[in-house]
C-alpha positions as CSV (number, residue, x, y, z in Angstrom):
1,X,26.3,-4.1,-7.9
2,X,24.1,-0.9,-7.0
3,X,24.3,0.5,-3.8
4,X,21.3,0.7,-1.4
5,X,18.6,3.6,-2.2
6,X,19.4,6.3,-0.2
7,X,16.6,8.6,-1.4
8,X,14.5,10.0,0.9
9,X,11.3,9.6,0.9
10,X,9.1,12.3,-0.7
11,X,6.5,14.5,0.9
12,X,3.7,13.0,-1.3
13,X,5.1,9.0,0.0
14,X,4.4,10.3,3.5
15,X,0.6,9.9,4.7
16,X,1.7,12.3,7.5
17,X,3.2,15.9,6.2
18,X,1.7,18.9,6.5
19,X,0.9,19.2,2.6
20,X,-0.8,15.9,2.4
21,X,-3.1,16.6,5.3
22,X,-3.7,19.9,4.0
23,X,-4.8,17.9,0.3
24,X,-7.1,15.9,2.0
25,X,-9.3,18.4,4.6
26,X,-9.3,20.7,1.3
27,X,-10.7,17.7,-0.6
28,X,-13.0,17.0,2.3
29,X,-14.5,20.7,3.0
30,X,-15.2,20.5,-0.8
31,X,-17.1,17.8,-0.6
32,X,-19.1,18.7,2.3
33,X,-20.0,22.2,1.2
34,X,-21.3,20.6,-2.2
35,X,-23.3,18.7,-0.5
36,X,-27.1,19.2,-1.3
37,X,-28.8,16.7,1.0
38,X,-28.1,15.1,4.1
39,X,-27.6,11.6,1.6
40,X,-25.0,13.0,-0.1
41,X,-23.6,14.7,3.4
42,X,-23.5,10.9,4.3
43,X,-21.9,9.7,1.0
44,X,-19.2,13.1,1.8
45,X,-19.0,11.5,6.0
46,X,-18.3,8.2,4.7
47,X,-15.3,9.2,2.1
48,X,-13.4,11.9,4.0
49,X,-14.4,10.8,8.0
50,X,-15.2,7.3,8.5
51,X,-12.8,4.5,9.3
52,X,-11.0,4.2,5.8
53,X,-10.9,7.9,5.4
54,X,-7.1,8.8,4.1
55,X,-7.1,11.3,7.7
56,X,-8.6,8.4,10.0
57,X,-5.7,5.9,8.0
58,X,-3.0,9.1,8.9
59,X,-4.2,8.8,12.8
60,X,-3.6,5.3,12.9
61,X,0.0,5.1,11.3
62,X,1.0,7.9,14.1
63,X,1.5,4.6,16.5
64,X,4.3,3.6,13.8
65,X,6.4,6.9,14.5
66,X,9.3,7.3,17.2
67,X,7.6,8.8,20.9
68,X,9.0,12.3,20.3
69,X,7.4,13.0,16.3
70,X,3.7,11.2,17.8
71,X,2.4,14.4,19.6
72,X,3.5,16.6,16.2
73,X,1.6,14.3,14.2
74,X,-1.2,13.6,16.6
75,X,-1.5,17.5,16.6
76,X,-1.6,18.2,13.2
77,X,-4.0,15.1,12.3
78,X,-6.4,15.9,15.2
79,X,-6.9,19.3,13.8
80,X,-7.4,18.2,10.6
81,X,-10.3,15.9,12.0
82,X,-11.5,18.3,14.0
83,X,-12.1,21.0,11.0
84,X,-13.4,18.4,8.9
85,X,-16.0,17.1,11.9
86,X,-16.3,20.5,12.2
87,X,-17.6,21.4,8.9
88,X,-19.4,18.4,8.8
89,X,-21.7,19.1,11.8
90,X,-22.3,22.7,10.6
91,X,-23.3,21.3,7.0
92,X,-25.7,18.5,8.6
93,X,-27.7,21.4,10.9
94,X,-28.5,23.6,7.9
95,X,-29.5,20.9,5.4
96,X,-31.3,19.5,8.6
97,X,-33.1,22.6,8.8
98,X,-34.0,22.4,5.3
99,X,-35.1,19.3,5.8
100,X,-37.3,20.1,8.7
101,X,-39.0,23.1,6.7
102,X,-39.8,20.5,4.3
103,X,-41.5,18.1,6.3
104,X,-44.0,20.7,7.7
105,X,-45.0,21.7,4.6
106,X,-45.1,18.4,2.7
107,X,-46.4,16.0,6.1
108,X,-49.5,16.6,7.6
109,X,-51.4,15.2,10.5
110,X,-54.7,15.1,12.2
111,X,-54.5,15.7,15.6
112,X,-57.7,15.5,15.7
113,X,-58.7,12.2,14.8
114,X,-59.5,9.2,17.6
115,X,-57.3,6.2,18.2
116,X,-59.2,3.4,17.4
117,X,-57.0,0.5,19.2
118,X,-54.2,0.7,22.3
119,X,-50.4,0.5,20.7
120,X,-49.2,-2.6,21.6
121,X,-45.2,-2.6,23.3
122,X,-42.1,-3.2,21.3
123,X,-38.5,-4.3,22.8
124,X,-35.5,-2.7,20.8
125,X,-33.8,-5.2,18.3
126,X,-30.4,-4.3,19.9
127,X,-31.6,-6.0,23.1
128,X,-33.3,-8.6,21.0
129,X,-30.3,-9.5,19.3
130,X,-28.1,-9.3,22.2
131,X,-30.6,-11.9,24.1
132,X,-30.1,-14.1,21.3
133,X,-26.7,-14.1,21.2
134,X,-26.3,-14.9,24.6
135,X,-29.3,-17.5,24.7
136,X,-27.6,-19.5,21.9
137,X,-24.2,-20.0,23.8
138,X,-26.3,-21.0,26.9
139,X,-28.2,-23.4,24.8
140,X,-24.6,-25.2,25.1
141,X,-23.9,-25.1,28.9
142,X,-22.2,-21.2,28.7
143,X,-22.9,-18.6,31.6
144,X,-23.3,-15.1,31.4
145,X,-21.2,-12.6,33.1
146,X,-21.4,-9.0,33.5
147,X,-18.7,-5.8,34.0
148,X,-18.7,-2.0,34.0
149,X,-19.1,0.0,31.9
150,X,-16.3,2.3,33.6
151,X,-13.5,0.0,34.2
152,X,-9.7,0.0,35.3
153,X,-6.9,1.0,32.9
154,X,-5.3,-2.6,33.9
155,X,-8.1,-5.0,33.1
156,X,-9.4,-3.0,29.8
157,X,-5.6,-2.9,28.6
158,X,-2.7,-4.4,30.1
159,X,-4.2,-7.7,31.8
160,X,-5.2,-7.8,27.9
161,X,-1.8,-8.1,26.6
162,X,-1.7,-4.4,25.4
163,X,1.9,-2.5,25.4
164,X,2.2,0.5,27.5
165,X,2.2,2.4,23.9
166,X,-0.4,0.7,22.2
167,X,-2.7,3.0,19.8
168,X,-5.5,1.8,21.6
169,X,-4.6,4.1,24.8
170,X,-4.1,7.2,23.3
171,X,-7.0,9.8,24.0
172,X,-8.1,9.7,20.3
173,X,-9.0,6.2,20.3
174,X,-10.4,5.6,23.9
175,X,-12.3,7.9,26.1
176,X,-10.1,8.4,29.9
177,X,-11.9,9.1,33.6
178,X,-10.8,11.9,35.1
179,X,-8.0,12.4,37.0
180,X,-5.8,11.0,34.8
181,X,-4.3,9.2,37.6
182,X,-7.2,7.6,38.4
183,X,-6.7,5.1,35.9
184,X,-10.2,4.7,34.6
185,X,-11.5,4.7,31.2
186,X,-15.1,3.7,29.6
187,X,-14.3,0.3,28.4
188,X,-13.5,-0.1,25.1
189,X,-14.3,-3.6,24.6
190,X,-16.3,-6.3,26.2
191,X,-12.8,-8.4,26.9
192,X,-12.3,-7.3,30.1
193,X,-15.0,-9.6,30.9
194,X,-11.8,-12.5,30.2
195,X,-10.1,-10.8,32.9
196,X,-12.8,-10.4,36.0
197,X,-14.1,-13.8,34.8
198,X,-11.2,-15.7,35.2
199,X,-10.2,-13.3,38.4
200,X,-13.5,-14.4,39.8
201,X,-14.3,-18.1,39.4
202,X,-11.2,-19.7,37.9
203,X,-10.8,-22.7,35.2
204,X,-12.5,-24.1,33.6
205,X,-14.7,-21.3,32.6
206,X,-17.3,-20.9,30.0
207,X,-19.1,-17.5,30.0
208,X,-20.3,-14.6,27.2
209,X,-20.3,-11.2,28.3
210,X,-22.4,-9.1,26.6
211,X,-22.5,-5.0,27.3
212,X,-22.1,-1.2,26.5
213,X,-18.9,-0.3,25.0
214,X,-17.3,3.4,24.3
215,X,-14.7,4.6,21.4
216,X,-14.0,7.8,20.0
217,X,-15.4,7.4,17.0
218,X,-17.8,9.7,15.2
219,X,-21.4,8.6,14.5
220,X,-21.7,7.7,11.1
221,X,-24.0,4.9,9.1
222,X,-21.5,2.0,10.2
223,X,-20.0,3.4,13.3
224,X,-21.1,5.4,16.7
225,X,-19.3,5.8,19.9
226,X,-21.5,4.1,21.8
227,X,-21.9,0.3,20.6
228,X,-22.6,-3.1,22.2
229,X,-20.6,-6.4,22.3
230,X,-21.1,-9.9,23.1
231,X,-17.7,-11.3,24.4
232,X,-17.4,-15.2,24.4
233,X,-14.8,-16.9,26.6
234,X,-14.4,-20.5,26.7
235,X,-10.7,-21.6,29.2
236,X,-10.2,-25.5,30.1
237,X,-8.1,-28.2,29.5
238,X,-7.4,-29.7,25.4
239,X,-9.1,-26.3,23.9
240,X,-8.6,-25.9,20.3
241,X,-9.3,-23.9,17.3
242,X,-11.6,-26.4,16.0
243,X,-13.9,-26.2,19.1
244,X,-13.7,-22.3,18.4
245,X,-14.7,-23.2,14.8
246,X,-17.4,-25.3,16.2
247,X,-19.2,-23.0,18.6
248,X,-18.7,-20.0,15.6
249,X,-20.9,-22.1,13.7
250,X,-23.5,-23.6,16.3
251,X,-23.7,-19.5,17.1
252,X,-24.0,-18.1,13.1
253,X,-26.8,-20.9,12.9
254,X,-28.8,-19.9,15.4
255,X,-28.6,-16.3,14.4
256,X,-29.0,-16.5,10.5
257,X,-30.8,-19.9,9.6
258,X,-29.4,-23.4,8.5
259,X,-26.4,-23.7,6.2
260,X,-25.2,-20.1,7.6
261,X,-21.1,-21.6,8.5
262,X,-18.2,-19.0,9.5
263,X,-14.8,-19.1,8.3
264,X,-11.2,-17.4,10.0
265,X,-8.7,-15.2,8.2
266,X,-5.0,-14.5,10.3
267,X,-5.2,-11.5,12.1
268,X,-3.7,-9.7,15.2
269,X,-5.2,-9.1,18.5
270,X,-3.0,-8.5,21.8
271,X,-5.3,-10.5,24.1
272,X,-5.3,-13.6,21.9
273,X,-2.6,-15.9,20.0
274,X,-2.8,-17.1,17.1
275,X,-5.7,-14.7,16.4
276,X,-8.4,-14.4,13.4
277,X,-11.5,-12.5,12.3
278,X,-14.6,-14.2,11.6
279,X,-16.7,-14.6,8.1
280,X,-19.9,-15.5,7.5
281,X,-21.1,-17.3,4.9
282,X,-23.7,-15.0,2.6
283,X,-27.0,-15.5,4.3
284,X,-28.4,-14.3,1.4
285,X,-26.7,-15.8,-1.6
286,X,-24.7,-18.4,0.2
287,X,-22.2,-17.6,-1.8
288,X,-23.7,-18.6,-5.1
289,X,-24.3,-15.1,-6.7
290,X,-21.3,-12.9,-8.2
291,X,-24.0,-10.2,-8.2
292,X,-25.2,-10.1,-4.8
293,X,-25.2,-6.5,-2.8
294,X,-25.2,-7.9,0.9
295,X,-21.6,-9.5,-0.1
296,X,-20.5,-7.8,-2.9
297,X,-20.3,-11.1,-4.7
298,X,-17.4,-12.6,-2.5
299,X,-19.9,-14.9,-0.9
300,X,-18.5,-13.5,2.8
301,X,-19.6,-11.3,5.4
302,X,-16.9,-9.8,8.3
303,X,-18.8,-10.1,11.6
304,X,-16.1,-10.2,14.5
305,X,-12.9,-11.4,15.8
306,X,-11.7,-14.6,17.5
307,X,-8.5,-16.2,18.2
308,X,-7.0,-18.8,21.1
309,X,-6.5,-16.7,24.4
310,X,-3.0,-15.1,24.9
311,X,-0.6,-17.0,27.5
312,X,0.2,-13.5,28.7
313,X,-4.1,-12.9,29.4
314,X,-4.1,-16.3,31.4
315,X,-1.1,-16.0,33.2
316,X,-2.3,-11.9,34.3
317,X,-5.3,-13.4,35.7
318,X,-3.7,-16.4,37.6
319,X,-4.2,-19.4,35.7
320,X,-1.7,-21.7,34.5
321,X,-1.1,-21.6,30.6
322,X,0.4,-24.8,30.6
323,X,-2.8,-26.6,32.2
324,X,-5.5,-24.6,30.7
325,X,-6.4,-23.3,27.0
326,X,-8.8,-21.7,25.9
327,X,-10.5,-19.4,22.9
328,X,-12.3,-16.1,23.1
329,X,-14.3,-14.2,20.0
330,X,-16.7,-10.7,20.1
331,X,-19.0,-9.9,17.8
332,X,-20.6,-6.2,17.7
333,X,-24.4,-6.5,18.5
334,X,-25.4,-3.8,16.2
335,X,-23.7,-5.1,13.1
336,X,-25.1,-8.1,13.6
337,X,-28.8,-6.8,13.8
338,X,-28.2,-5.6,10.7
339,X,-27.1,-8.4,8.9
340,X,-30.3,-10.0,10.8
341,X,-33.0,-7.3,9.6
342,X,-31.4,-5.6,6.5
343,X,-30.5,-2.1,8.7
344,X,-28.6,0.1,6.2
345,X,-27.8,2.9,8.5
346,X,-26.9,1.8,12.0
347,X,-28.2,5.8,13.4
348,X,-31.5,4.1,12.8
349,X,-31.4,2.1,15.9
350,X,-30.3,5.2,18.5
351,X,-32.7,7.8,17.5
352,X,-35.8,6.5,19.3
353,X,-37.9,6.6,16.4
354,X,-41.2,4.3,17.9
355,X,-41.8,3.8,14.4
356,X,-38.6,1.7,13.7
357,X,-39.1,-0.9,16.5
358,X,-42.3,-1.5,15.8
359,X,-40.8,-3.4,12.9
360,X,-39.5,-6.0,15.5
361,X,-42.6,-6.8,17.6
362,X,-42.9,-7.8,21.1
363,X,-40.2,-11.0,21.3
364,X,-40.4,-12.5,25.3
């Protein structure tokens, strides 16, 4: 019988040496400087700095390593980002400028000439959506509750269930308040909303919490650091997964049309147990085309994350886990706008162009 495999492991095996870093910002400063338009600047943003990027997959596997080789890693990967984010925003302002010398010379417009009718107003279709959202789950007997946007280190983490070393609370994932010792941060998630909720009017409790949330993550097509949530809470007594099921649905039918039904795939959240994320039946195909672009032919689209609410999260805000159940799921406003309206490129929706809400009309 062979012994046990004592080899170590090689310095191509390790997301996290020095040499593989190095391989990929080469790779991505490469890519960036052959870069011709801000397109393929995007297509380059997407491969080497967005959220399956080999460096962002290296940041997240530092929460695997013993406390004393984190800050060496989170050192050397954090400078790796930062040249790359670096280089990026350096490409983007000269082809911008390119751009913009363009425009002037190809557009033209005539001051000049008289408006002939009074623009009509147009709400944003973040705020739209969000109102839906939160109109469908009061269309079954739900509240809405409100937090801030800056909010205490112990309700946006550890009355959440999160370990004193999560990855979550490291400064490259979640933006901190001054002083330190303050113990502040811009929430990170609309789930503190459980906690105050809970804190404030007790069980049985049915409430969504929409609002502004904050992570360090760099703007991109599919991501920005500045986002919106709806949070749903549901806590009394006989809660299942089926009635999370149940309300998924009623809530995916209201938003994308009749026959639109979710399903749940295991998953791992701290501040619920057993947890899931959400899928959406194609609302284009409905699962029938192996062609289809909005699903890539699997039929399913992720939206959120859901799950039955942590003992730990009930017991943190002073109910009894025993008497009470309950479930909790959060879906990201802006992705689902743009399932609802076909947005490709979520920087559409934050750059105040009058032009792209007046796509969406004046909804009351």
């Amino acid at each position: 019988m062979s012994g046990p495999d004592n080899t170590p492991e090689t310095t191509d095996q390790n997301p996290l040496s020095p040499e593989v870093i190095e391989r990929h910002v080469a790779a991505a400063l490469t890519s960036i400087e052959s870069a011709g338009d801000l397109e393929q600047l995007k297509a380059a943003r997407l491969e080497h700095a967005a959220e399956r990027s080999p460096l962002a997959l290296a940041n997240r596997s530092i929460g695997e390593l013993p406390g004393k080789e984190k800050a060496v890693a989170g050192k050397l990967v954090g400078q790796a980002r930062g040249q790359v984010n670096k280089a990026l925003g350096a490409r983007q302002a000269v082809l911008e400028a390119e751009r913009d010398e363009r425009i002037l010379i190809e557009e033209t417009l005539d001051l000049t000439t008289a408006r002939t009718r009074r623009a009509v107003g147009r709400r944003h279709p973040l705020t739209l959506t969000a109102e839906r959202m939160t109109d469908a789950l009061i269309a079954i007997g739900w509240e809405v509750a409100e937090g801030p946007g800056v909010e205490a280190e112990w309700l946006n983490f550890d009355a959440l269930n999160f370990d004193k070393d999560h990855p979550a609370r490291q400064m490259q994932d979640t933006f901190f308040v001054e002083p330190a010792k303050a113990g502040l941060v811009l929430r990170t998630h609309t789930s503190p909303g459980q906690a105050r909720s809970l804190l404030e009017r007790g069980a049985p409790l049915y409430v969504a919490v929409p609002g502004k949330t904050y992570r360090t993550d760099e703007l991109d097509a599919t991501h920005t650091p500045v986002f919106h949530q709806v949070e749903g809470l549901a806590i009394d007594k006989g809660l299942t997964m089926a009635h999370l099921k149940g309300t998924l649905d009623r809530l995916a039918e209201s938003l994308f049309g009749a026959g639109v039904t979710s399903r749940l795939r295991p998953a791992f959240f701290p501040f619920t147990e057993p947890s899931a994320e959400v899928d959406l039946v194609c609302f284009v195909c409905r699962g029938d085309d192996t062609s289809c672009r909005t699903c890539g032919g699997t039929g399913w689209i992720e939206w959120g994350g859901c799950g039955m609410v942590n003992r730990n999260v009930l017991k943190a805000a002073g109910v009894d886990p025993d008497e009470y159940q309950g479930f909790a799921f959060g879906m990201g406003v802006e992705r689902t706008a743009m399932f609802r309206h076909g947005i490709a490129d979520m920087r559409e929706m934050i750059e105040g162009d009058v032009r792209f809400n007046e796509q969406f009309g004046m909804e009351i």
